[in-house]
C-alpha positions as CSV (number, residue, x, y, z in Angstrom):
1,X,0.0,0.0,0.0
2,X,1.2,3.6,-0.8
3,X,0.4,6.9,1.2
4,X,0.4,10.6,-0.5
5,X,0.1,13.2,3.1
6,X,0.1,16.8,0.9
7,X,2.9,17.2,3.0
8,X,5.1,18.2,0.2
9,X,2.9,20.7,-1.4
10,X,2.7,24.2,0.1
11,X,-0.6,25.8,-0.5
12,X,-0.7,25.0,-4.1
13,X,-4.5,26.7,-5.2
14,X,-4.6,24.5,-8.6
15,X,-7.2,22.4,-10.8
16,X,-4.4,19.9,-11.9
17,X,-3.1,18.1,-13.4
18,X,-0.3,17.9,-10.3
19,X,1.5,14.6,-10.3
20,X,1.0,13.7,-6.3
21,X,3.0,10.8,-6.4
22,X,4.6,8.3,-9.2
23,X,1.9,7.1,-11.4
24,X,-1.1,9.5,-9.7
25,X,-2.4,12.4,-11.0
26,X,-4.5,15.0,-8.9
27,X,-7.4,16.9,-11.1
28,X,-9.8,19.0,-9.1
29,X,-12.6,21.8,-9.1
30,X,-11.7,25.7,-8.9
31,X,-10.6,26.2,-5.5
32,X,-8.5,23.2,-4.5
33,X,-5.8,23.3,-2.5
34,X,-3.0,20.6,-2.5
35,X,-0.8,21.1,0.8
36,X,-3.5,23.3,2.4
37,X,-3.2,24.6,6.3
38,X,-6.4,24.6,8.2
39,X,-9.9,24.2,7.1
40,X,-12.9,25.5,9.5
41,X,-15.2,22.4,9.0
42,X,-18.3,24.1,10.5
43,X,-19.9,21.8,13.3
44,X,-17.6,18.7,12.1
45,X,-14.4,21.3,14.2
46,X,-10.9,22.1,12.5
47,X,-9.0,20.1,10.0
48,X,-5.0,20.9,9.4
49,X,-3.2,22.1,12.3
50,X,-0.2,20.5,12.3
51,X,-0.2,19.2,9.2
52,X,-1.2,19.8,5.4
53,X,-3.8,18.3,3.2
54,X,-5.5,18.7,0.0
55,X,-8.9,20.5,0.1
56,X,-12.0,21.5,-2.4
57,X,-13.6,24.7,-2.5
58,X,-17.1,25.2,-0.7
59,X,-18.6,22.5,-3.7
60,X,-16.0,20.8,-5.7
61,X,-14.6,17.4,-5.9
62,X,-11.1,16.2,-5.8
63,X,-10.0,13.1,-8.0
64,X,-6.7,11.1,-7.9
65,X,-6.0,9.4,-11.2
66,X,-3.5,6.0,-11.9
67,X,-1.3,6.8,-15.2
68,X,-2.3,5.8,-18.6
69,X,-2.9,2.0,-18.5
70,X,-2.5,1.7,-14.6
71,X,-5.3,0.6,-12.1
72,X,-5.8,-0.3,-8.2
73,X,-7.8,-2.9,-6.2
74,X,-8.6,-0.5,-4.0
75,X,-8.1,3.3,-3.2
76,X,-9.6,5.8,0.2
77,X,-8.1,8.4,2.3
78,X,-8.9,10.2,5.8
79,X,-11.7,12.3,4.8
80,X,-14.4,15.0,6.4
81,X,-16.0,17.7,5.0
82,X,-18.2,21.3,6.5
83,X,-21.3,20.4,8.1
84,X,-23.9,23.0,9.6
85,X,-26.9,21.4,11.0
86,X,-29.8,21.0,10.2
87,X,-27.9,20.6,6.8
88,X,-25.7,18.1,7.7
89,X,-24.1,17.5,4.0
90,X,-22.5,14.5,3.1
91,X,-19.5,12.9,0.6
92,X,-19.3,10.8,-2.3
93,X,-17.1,8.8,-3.2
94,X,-16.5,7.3,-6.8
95,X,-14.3,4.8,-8.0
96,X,-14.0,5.2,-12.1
97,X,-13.1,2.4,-14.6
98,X,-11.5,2.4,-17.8
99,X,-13.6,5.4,-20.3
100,X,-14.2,7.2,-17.1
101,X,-17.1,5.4,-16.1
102,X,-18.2,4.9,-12.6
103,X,-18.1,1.7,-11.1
104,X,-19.0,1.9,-7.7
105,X,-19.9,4.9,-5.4
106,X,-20.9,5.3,-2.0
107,X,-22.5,8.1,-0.2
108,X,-21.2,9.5,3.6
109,X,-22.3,11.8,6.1
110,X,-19.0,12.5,8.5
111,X,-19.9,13.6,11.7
112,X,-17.3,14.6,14.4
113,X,-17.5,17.0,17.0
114,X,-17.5,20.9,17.0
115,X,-14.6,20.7,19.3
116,X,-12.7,17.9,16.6
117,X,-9.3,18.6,15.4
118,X,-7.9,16.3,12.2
119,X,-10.8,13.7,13.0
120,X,-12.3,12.0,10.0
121,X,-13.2,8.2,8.7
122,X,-11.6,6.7,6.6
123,X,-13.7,6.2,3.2
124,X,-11.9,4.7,0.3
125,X,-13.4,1.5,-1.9
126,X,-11.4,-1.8,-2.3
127,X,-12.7,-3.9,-5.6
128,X,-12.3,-8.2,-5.9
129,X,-10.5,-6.8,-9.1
130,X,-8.1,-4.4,-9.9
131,X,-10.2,-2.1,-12.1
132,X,-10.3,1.8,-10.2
133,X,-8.6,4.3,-12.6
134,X,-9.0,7.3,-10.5
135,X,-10.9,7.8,-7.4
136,X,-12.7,10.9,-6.5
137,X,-14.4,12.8,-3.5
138,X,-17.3,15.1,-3.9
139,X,-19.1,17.5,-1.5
140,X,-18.8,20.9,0.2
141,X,-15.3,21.9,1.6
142,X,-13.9,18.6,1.1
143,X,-10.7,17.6,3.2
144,X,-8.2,14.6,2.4
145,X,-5.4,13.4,4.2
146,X,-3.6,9.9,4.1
147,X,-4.4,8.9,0.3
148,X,-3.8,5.4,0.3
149,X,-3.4,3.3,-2.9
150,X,-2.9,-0.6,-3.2
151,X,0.5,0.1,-6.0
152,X,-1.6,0.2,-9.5
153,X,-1.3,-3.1,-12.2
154,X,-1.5,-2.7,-15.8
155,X,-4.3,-3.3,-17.4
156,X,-4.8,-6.2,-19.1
157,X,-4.3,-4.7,-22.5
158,X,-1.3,-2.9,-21.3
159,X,-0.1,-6.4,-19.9
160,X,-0.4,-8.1,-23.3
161,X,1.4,-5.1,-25.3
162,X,4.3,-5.5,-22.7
163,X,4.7,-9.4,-23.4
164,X,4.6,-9.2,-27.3
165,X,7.0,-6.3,-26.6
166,X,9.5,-8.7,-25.2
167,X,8.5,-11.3,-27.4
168,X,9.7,-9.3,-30.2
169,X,12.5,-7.8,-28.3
170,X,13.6,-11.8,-27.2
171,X,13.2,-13.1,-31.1
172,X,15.6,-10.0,-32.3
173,X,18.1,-11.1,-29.9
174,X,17.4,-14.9,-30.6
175,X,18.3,-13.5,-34.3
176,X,21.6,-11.4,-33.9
177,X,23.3,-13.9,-31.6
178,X,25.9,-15.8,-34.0
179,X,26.1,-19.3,-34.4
């Protein structure tokens, strides 16, 4: 399993693409913040002190993308987001397959204490395949920490490109060698 903390990025306002890590792309809405500082979280408390994160505007979504012909069995990070009763708003979170697709999403109210500091769950989405291309998180005022990532597989097709690669790279060898 591999970990992405924001701790590397310094306030970085951007829409991506940012490569995060080797192999994962971060796209987001207007207003994300990779390497953010502190996010007032309404009634779910205070999110960042002490450490950096990455964070959507007030409705935005932040996705984490594998590299062309990459994928994961599973994918999640620490997550909260603003909440103000009697509105208490929730997130989504998507996994996407190959064309961008959904392929499973799930739908979470956080609720932590006005008083919280850094508290969260943990909501990612594990697969009995390794299909997820990106991964996304949806809602108002969005914070991530911890992105965690089983290390992406080629796809299948990329797979069978790379063994007729050294198929062909094996019988040019096979053909040079002297006798």
């Amino acid at each position: 399993v591999q970990m992405v903390d924001f701790e590397s990025f310094d306030g970085l306002a951007t829409t991506g693409p940012v490569l995060v890590a080797p192999n994962l792309t971060f796209t987001g809405d207007m207003g994300s913040v990779l390497g953010a500082f502190i996010a007032d979280l309404g009634e779910n408390g205070l999110w960042g002190v002490g450490n950096k994160f990455a964070a959507s505007d007030f409705i935005g979504e932040l996705r984490f993308t594998f590299a062309d012909g990459l994928v994961s069995k599973g994918a999640g990070a620490l997550v909260n987001h603003f909440a103000l009763a009697p509105l208490m708003f929730s997130v989504v979170v998507s996994a996407y397959g190959a064309n961008n697709q959904i392929i499973e999403t799930h739908t979470v109210a956080v609720d932590t204490l006005e008083s919280s500091l850094n508290e969260g769950l943990f909501l990612g989405i594990v697969r009995p395949q390794a299909d997820i291309r990106s991964i996304s998180f949806k809602g108002n005022s969005v914070v991530v920490d911890n992105l965690s990532f089983t290390t992406p597989v080629p796809e299948p097709g990329a797979f069978a490109l790379l063994l007729a690669g050294l198929a062909v790279v094996g019988f040019v060898a096979r053909r040079r060698r002297p006798y």
